[in-house]
C-alpha positions as CSV (number, residue, x, y, z in Angstrom):
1,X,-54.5,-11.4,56.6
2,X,-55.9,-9.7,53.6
3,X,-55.1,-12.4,51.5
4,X,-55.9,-14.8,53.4
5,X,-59.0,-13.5,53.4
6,X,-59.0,-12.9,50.0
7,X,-58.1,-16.9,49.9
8,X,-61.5,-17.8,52.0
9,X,-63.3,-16.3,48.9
10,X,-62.5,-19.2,47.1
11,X,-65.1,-20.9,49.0
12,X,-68.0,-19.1,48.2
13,X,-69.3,-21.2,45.7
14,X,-69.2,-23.9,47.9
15,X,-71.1,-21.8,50.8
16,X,-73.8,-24.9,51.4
17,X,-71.0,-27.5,52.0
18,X,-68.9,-25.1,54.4
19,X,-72.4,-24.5,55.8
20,X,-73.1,-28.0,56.7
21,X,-69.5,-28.3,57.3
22,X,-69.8,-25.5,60.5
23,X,-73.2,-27.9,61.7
24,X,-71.1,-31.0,61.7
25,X,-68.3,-29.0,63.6
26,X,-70.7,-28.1,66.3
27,X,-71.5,-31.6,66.8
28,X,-68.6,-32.4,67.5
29,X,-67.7,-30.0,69.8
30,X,-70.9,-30.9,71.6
31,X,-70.4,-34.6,71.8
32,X,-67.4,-33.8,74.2
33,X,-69.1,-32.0,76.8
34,X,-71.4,-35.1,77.9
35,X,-68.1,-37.7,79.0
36,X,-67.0,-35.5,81.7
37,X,-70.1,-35.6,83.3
38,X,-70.8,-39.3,82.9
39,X,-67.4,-39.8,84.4
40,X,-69.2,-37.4,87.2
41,X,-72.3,-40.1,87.5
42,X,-70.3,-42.7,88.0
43,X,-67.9,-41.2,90.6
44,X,-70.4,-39.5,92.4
45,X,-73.5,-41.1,92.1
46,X,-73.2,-45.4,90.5
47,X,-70.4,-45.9,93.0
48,X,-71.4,-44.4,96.3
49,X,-75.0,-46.4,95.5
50,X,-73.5,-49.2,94.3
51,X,-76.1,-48.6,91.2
52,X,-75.0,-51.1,88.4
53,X,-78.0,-50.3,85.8
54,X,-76.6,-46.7,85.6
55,X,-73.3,-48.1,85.1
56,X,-74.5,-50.0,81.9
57,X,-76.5,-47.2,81.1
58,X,-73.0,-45.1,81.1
59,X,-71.2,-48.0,79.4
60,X,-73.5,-47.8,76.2
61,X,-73.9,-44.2,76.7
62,X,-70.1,-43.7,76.1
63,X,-70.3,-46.5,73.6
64,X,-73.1,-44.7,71.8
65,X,-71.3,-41.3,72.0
66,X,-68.1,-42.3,70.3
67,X,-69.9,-44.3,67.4
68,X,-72.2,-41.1,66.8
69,X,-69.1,-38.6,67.0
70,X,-66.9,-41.3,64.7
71,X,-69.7,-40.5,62.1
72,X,-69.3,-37.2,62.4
73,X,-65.7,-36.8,62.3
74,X,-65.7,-38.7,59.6
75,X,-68.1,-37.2,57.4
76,X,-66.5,-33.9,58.8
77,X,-63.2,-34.2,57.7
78,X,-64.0,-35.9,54.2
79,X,-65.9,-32.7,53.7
80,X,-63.1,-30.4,54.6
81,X,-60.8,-32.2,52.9
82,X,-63.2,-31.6,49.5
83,X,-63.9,-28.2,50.2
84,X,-59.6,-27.9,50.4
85,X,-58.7,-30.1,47.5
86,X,-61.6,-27.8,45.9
87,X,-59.8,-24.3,46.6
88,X,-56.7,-25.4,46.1
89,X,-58.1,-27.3,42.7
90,X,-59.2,-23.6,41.6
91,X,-56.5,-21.6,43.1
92,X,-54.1,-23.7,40.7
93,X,-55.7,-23.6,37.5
94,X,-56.2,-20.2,38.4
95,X,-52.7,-19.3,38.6
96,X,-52.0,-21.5,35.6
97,X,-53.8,-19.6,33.4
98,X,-53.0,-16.4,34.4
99,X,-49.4,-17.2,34.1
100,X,-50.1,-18.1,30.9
101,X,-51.7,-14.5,30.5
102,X,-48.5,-12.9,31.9
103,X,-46.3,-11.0,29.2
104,X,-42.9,-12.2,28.2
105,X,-41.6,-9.2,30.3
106,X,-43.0,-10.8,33.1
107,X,-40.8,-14.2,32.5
108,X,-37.1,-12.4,31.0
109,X,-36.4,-11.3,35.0
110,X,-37.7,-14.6,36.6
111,X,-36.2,-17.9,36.8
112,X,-38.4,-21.1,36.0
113,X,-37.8,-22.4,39.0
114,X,-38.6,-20.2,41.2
115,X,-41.8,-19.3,39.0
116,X,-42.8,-22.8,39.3
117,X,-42.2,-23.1,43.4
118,X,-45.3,-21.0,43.4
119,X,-47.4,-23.1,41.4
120,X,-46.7,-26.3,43.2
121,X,-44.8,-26.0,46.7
122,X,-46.4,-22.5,47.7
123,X,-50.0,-24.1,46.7
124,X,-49.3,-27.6,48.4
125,X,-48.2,-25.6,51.7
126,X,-51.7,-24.0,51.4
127,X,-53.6,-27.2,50.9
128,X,-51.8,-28.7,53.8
129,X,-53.0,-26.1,56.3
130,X,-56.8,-26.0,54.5
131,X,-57.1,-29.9,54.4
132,X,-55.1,-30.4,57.9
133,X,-55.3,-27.4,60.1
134,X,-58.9,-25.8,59.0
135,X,-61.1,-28.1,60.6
136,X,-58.9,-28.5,64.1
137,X,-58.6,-24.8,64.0
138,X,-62.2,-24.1,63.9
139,X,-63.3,-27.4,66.0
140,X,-60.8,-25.7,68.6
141,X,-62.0,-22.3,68.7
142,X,-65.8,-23.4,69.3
143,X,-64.2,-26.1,71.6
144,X,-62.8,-23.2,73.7
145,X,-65.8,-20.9,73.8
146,X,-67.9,-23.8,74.0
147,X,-66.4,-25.1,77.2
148,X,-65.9,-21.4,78.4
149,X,-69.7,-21.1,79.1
150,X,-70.1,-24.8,81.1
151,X,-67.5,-24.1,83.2
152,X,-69.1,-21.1,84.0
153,X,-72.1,-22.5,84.7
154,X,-70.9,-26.0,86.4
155,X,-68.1,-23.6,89.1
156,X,-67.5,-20.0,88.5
157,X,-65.2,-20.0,91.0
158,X,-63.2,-22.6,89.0
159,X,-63.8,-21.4,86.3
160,X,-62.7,-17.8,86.8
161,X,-59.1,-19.4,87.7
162,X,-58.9,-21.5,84.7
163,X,-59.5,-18.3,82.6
164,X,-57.0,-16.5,84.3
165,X,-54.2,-18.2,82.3
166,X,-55.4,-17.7,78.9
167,X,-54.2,-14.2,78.3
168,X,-50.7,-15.2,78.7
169,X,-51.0,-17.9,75.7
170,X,-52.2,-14.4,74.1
171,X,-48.7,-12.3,74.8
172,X,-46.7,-15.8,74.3
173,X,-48.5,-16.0,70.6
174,X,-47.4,-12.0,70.1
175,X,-44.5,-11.9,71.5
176,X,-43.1,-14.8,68.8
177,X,-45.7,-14.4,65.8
178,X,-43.7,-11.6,64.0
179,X,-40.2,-13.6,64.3
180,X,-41.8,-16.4,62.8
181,X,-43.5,-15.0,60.2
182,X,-40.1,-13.2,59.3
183,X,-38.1,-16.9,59.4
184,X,-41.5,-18.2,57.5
185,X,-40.9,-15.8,54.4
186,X,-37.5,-16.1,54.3
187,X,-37.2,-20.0,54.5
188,X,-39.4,-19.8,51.3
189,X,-37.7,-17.7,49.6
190,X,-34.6,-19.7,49.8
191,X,-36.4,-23.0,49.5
192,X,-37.4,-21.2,45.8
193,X,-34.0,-20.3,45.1
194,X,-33.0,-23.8,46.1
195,X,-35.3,-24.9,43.7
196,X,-35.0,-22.5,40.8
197,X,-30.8,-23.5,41.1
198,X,-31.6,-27.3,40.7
199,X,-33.6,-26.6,37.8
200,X,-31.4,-24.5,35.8
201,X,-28.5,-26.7,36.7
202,X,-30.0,-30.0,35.9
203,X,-31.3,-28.8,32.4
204,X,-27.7,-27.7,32.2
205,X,-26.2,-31.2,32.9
206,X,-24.5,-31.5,29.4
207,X,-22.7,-28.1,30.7
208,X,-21.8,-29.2,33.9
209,X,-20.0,-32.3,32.8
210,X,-18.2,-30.6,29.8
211,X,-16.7,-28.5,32.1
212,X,-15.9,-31.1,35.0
213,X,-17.9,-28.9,37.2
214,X,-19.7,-32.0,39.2
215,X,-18.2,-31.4,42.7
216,X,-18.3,-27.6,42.3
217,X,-22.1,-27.9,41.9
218,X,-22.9,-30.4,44.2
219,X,-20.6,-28.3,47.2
220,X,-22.7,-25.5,46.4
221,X,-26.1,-27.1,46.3
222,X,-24.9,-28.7,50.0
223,X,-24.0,-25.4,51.3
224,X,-27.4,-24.0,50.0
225,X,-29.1,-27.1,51.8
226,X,-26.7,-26.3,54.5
227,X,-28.3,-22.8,55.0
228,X,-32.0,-24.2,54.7
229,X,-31.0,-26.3,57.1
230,X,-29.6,-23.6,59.8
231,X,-32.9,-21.6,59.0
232,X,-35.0,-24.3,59.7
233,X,-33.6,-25.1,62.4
234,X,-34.2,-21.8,63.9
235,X,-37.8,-22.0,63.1
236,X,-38.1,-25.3,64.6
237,X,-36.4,-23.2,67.9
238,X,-39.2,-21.1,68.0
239,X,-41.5,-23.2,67.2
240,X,-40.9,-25.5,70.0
241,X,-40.3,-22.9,72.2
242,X,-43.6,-21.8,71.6
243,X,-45.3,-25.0,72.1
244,X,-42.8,-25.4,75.5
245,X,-43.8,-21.8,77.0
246,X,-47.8,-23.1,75.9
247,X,-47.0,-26.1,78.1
248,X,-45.7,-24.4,81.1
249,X,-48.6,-21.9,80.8
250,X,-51.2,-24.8,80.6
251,X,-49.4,-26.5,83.8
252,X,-49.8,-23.3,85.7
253,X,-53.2,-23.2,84.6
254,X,-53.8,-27.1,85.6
255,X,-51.8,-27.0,89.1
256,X,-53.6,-24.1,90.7
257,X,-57.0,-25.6,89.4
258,X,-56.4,-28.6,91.5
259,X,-55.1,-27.2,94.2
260,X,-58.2,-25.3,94.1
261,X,-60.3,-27.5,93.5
262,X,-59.1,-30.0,96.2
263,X,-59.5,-27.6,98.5
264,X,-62.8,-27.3,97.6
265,X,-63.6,-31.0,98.6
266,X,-62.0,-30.9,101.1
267,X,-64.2,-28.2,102.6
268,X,-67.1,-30.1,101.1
269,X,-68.2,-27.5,98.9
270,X,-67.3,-29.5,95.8
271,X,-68.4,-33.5,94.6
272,X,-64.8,-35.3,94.0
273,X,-67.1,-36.4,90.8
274,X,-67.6,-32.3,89.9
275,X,-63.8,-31.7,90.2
276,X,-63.0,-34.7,87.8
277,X,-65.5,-33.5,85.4
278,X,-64.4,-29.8,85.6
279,X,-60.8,-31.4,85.3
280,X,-61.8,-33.2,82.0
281,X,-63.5,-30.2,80.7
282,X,-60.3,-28.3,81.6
283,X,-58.9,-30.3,78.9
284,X,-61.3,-29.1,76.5
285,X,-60.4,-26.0,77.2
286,X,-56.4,-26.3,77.4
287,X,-55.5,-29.0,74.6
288,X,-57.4,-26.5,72.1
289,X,-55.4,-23.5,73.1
290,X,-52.7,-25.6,72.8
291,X,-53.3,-26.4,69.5
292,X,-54.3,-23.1,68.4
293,X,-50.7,-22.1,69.5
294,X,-49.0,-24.8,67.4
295,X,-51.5,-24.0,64.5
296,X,-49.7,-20.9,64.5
297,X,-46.5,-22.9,62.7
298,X,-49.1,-24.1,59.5
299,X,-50.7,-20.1,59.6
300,X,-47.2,-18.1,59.2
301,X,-45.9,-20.8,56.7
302,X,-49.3,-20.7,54.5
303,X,-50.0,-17.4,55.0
304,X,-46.5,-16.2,53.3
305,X,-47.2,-18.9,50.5
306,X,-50.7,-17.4,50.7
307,X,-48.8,-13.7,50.1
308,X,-46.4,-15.1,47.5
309,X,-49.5,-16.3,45.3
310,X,-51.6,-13.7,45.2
311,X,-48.5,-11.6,44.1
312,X,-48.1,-13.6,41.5
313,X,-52.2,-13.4,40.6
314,X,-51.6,-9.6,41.1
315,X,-49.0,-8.7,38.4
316,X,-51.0,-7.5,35.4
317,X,-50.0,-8.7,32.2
318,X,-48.3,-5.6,30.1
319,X,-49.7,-6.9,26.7
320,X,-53.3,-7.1,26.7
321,X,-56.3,-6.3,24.4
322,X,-57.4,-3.2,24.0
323,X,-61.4,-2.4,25.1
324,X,-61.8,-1.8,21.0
325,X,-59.9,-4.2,19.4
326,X,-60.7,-5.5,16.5
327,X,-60.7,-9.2,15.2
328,X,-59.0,-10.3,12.2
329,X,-60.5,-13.4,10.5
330,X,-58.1,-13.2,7.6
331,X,-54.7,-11.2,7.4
332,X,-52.6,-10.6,4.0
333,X,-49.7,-10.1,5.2
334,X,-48.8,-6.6,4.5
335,X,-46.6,-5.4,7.5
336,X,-45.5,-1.7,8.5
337,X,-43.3,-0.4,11.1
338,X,-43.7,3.5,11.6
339,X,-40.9,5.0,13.7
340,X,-40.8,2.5,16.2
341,X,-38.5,2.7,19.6
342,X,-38.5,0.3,21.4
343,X,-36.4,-1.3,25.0
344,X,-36.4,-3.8,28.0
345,X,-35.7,-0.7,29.9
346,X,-38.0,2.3,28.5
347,X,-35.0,4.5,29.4
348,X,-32.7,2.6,27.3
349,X,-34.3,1.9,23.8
350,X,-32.6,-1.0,21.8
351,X,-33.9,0.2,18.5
352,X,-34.6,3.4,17.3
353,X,-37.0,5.2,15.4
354,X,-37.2,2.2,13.0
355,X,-39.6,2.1,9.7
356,X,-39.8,-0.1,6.9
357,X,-42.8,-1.7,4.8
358,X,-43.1,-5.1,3.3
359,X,-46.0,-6.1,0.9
360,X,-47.8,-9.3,1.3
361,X,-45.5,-12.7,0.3
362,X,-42.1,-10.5,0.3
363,X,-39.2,-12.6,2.1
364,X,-37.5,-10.2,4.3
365,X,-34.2,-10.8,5.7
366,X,-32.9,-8.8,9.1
367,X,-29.1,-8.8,9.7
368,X,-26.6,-7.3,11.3
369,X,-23.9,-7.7,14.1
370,X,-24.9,-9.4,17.7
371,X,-27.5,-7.2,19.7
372,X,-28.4,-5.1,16.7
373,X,-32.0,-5.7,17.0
374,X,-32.9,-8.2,15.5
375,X,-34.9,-10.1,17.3
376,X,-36.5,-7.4,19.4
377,X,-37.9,-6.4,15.4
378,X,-40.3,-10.1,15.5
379,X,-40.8,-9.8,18.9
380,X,-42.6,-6.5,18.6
381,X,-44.4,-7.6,15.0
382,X,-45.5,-10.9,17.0
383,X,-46.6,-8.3,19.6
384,X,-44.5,-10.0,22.8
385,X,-44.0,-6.3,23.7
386,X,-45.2,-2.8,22.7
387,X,-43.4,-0.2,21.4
388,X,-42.8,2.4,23.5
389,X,-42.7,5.1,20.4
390,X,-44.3,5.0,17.2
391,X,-46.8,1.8,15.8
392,X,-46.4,-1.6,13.9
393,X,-49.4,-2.4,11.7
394,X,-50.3,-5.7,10.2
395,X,-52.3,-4.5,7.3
396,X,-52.8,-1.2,8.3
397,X,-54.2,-2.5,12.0
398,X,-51.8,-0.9,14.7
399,X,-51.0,-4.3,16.8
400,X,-52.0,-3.0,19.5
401,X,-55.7,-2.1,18.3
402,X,-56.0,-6.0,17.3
403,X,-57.0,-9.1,19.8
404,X,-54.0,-10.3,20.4
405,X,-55.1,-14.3,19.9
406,X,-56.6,-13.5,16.5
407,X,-53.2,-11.9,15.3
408,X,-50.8,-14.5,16.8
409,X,-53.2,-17.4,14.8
410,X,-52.1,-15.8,11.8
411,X,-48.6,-15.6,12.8
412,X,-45.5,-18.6,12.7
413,X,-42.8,-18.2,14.0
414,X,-39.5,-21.3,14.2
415,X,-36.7,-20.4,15.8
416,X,-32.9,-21.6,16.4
417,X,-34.1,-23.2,19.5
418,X,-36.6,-25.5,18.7
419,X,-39.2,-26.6,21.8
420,X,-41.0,-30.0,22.1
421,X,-43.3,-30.9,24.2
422,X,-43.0,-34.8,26.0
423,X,-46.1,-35.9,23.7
424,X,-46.5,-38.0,20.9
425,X,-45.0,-36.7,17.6
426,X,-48.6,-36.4,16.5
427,X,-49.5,-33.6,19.2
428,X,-46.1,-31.7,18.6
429,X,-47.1,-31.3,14.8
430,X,-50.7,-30.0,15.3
431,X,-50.0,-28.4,18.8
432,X,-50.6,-24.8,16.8
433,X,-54.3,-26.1,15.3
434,X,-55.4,-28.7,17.4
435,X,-58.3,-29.6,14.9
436,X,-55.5,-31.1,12.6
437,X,-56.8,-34.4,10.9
438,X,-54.5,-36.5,11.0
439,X,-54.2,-36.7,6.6
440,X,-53.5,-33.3,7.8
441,X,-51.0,-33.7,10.0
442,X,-49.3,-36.4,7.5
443,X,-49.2,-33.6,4.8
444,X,-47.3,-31.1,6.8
445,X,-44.8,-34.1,7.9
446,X,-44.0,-34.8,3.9
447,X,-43.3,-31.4,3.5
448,X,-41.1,-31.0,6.0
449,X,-39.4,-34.0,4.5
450,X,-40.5,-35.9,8.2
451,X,-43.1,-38.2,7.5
452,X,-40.5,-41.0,6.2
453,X,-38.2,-41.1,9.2
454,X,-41.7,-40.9,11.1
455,X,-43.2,-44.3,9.6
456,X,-39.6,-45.8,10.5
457,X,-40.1,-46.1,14.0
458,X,-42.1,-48.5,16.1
459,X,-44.9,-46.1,17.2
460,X,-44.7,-44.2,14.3
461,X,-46.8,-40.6,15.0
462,X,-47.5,-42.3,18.0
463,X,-43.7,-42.0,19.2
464,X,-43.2,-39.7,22.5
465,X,-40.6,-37.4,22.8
466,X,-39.6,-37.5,26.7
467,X,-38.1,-39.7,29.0
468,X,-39.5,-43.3,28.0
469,X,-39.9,-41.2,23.7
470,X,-36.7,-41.1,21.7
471,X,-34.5,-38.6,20.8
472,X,-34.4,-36.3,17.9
473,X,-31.1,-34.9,16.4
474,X,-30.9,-31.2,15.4
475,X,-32.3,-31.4,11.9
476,X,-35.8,-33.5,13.2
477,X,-36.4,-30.9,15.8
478,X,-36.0,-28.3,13.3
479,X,-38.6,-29.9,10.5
480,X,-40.5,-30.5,13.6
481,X,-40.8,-27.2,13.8
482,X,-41.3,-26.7,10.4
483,X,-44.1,-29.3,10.1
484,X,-45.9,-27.8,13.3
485,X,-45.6,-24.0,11.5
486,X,-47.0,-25.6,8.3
487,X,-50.0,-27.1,10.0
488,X,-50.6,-23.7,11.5
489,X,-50.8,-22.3,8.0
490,X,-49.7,-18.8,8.9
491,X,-49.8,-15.6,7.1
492,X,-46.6,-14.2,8.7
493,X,-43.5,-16.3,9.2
494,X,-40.5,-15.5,11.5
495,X,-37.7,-17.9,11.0
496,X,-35.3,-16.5,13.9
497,X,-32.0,-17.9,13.4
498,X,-33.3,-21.3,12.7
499,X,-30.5,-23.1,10.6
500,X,-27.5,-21.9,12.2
501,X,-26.8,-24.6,14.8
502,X,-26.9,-27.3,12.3
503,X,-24.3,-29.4,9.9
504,X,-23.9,-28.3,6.4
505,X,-25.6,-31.2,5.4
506,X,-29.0,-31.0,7.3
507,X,-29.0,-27.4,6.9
508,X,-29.3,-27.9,2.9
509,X,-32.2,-30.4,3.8
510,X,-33.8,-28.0,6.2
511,X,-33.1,-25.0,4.0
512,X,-35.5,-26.8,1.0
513,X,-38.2,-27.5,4.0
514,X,-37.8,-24.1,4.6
515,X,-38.3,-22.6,1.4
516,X,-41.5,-24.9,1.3
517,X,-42.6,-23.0,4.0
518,X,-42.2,-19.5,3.1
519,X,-43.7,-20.1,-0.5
520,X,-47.3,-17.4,-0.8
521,X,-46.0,-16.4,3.0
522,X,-44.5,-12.5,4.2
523,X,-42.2,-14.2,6.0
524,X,-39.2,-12.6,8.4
525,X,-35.5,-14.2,8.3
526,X,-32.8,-13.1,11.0
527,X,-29.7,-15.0,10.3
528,X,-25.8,-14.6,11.1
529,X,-24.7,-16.6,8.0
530,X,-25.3,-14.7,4.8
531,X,-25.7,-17.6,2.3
532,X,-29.3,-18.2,3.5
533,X,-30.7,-15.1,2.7
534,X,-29.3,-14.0,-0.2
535,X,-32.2,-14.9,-2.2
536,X,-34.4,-12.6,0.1
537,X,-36.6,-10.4,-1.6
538,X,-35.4,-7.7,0.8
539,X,-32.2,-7.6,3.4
540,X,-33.0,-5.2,6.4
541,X,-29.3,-4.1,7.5
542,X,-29.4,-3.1,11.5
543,X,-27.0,-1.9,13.4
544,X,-26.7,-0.3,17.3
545,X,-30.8,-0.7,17.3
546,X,-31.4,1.1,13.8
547,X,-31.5,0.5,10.0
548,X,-28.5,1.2,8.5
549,X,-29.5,-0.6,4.7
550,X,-32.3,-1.9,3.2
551,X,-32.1,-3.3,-0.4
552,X,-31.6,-6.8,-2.0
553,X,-28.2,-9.0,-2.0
554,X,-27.2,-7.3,-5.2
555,X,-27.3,-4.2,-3.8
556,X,-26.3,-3.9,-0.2
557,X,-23.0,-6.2,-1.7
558,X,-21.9,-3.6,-4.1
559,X,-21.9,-0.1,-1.8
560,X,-19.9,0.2,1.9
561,X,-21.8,-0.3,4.8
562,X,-22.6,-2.6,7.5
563,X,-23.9,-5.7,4.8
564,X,-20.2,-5.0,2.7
565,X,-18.5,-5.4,5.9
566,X,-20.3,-8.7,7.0
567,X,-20.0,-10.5,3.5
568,X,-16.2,-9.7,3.5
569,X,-15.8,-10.8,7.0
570,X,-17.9,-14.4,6.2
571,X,-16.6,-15.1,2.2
572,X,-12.6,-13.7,2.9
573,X,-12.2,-14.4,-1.3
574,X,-13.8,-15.7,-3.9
575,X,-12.1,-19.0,-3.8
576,X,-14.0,-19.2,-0.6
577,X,-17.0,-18.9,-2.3
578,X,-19.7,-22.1,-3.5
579,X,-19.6,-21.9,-7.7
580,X,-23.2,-20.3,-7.3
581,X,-22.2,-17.6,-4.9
582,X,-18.8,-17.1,-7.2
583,X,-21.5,-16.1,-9.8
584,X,-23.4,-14.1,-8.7
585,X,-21.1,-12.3,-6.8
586,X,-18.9,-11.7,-10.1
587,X,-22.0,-10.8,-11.8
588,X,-22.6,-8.1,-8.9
589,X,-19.7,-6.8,-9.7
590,X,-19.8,-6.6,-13.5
């Protein structure tokens, strides 16, 4: 309830519409309470006198009365359904952006799916109970307490019996709400895994069918469904069960008011007319508390999506700016790592008191074995995590000292796995400097050696990569890439493995783009395959999460180590070797 209370807040700047929105509620609830006793007039009063003007007078009354609370309910629930479209309007965006906020940490334990059920079926489950069940729930409560007071005054006697009942409605509501409010939470959280599953699986598809897997998937995914289903069929149990027990209630209620009642007439201390009024009012006092019950299926449900939100809005990004960082407006690209330990789990570092320094425009390669380190190095100079031990400065400014969206800008980064976006091919080049003109945008295209295959097709830079776009083979994704990172125009570059899924041929096309790139540029190079680095101006050898070599080709080549190892393994002879690498290898040597 604290969140949901926490969820009402998101109306306060819309306090004058919920304001006029409470009037319109009470209008409603007070156009009920004159039919009952026009249906009184004309039993006790326009029949027995045979009095036809009162009966048009009623006639147009009750016409009058329905247009007015039409109007109303109209206007009523249009403005509800704003003021929910509104919350749930802000509650999204706001979630949005703060996942957007959220550290990487945040995402490596989290699949997309299940990340995304809380951004769209958790919010829509929310909206349905604002939009549907806000303005019947509060309609019905002043309904009840409404009609409460005129029976009281109309027959206390009556009344007094009617009231009797409600209490039980009370204990039935208890005696189920916690059940369903456990089956509620839990049918969520498997509809999320339900979800998260079908994502990952069909973004796996290629993987699925290599392997034949089809009917192994698809009888899992049914016996998933298969346990939804059993869960929500127990909720529907309960649920009806509570709406049955709210039924039997209300006929206990409704039988001994007759009975009453008629008794009453009969003994003459009651109008037939006053009992059929009380009787209608009795409705206005039953069907609500009916509904409040049922309601009670729309609260659990929204109120755990309600929970599973705010948890989400709760979790505090690990990487944030300091109170006294500083901006950078221009970086040179001088970068530092002083004793740096580092890991996913702080009691289990990956790397270990790491240190190295590269000057401004120096092309630094990092290499080693699988899980070395390698890429837990950029992440930390990028400033995806924080160290837990020692500093990395960007000239001489600890990251950590520096707004984090002033660093980044100067920052590039194109790895083996290159993401595009379903846009044009325009916005995928400029998507890192959105104020790209389009001569702009053209320039970084040539020099990714893009800009021809570009011009070939229908829509040219107009072209959308998606479902009705085209599709792009290894090497375009990759100068894609390459194109977007030179638009950015970054100081510090991180190519992370970003030729080693492609042919020989396109990786000597996007090797030249490449070396484009990193010309005036510190830039960072993690690669498995030794022939692209070898012109670094510096190799970082890592090994087990520390630096076991630094020093150029030349050098690491010609002593034992990690580097001699890795060369051997990858270039088994000379024969094996290009003319060029035959060189300079023999020239090592000499």
């Amino acid at each position: 309830m604290d969140n949901f209370k926490r969820l009402l807040r998101y109306l306060r700047p819309y306090r004058f519409r919920v304001a006029f929105a409470v009037m319109l509620m009470f209008v409603v609830t007070l156009s009920a309470i004159p039919m009952p006793l026009m249906q009184k007039q004309v039993i006790d009063v326009a029949i027995p006198k045979k009095d036809r003007d009162m009966l048009w007078l009623i006639f147009w009354g009750v016409i009058g009365l329905y247009l007015v609370r039409g109007l109303v309910s109209y206007t009523l629930n249009y403005l509800i359904g704003w003021l929910g479209q509104r919350v749930i309007f802000d509650l999204r965006f706001q979630s949005y952006r703060h996942l957007q906020r959220l550290s990487l940490a945040y995402y490596d334990g989290r699949q997309p799916g299940k990340i995304m059920a809380r951004l769209t079926n958790d919010i829509d489950v929310i909206q349905y109970a604002l939009t549907q069940g806000f303005v019947n729930f509060i309609t019905d409560v002043a309904t009840v307490f409404m009609v409460i007071g005129w029976l009281l005054y109309l027959e206390w006697r009556l009344a007094l019996l009617a009231l009797a009942i409600l209490p039980l409605y009370v204990v039935n509501y208890k005696l189920l709400l916690s059940r369903i409010r456990e089956v509620s939470v839990e049918l969520q959280e498997r509809r999320d895994k339900m979800i998260a599953t079908l994502t990952e699986k069909v973004s796996a598809i290629a993987v699925v069918k290599a392997f034949v897997r089809e009917k192994h998937e698809t009888d899992y995914f049914m016996e998933t469904v298969a346990r939804n289903f059993e869960l929500g069929m127990v909720q529907t149990k309960l649920n009806r069960f509570l709406g049955a027990t709210s039924q039997f209630i209300r006929m206990l209620g409704t039988g001994g008011l007759l009975w009453y009642g008629g008794s009453l007439v009969m003994g003459q201390n009651l109008k037939p007319g006053e009992l059929l009024a009380f009787y209608g009012y009795l409705n206005y006092l039953y069907d609500p508390a009916v509904r409040l019950v049922d309601f009670n299926v729309q609260v659990q449900w929204a109120l755990a999506a309600v929970d599973r939100v705010f948890e989400t809005l709760d979790t505090r990004p690990e990487i944030i700016d300091a109170p006294d960082a500083v901006h950078l407006p221009t970086v040179r690209g001088e970068v530092e790592f002083r004793n740096v330990t580092f890991g996913y789990d702080a009691e289990q570092p990956v790397i270990h008191d790491v240190s190295f320094r590269v000057n401004p425009g120096e092309i630094i390669a990092i290499v080693g074995p699988s899980g070395a380190g390698k890429t837990t190095i950029v992440n930390l100079l990028a400033r995806f995590y924080d160290a837990n031990e020692g500093q990395v400065l960007v000239d001489g400014h600890d990251v950590r000292k520096v707004r984090l969206e002033t660093m980044r800008r100067h920052i590039g980064m194109v790895a083996q796995e290159t993401i595009l976006f379903s846009v044009s091919l325009r916005e995928n080049i400029r998507y890192g400097k959105k104020s790209a003109r389009d001569e702009q945008i053209i320039a970084a295209a040539q020099s990714a050696d893009l800009h021809d295959f570009i011009m070939s097709l229908p829509d040219q830079y107009d072209t959308k990569i998606g479902e009705d776009g085209i599709k792009l083979s290894g090497g375009q994704k990759q100068r894609m890439a390459i194109a977007r990172a030179l638009l950015a125009d970054p100081r510090i570059l991180i190519l992370d493995d970003a030729t080693s899924a492609l042919d020989s041929h396109t990786e000597a096309n996007v090797q030249a783009a490449l070396a484009d790139l990193m010309k005036g540029r510190t830039s960072f190079v993690i690669a498995h395959r030794l022939s692209t680095i070898m012109n670094a101006d510096r190799i970082i050898v890592m090994n087990e999460g520390r630096i076991t070599d630094f020093g150029t080709h030349t050098e690491l080549v010609n002593r034992p180590g990690v580097y001699h190892d890795l060369y051997q393994e990858q270039f088994k002879t000379v024969g094996d070797l290009s003319e060029e690498e035959r060189v300079r290898l023999l020239s090592a040597a000499a």
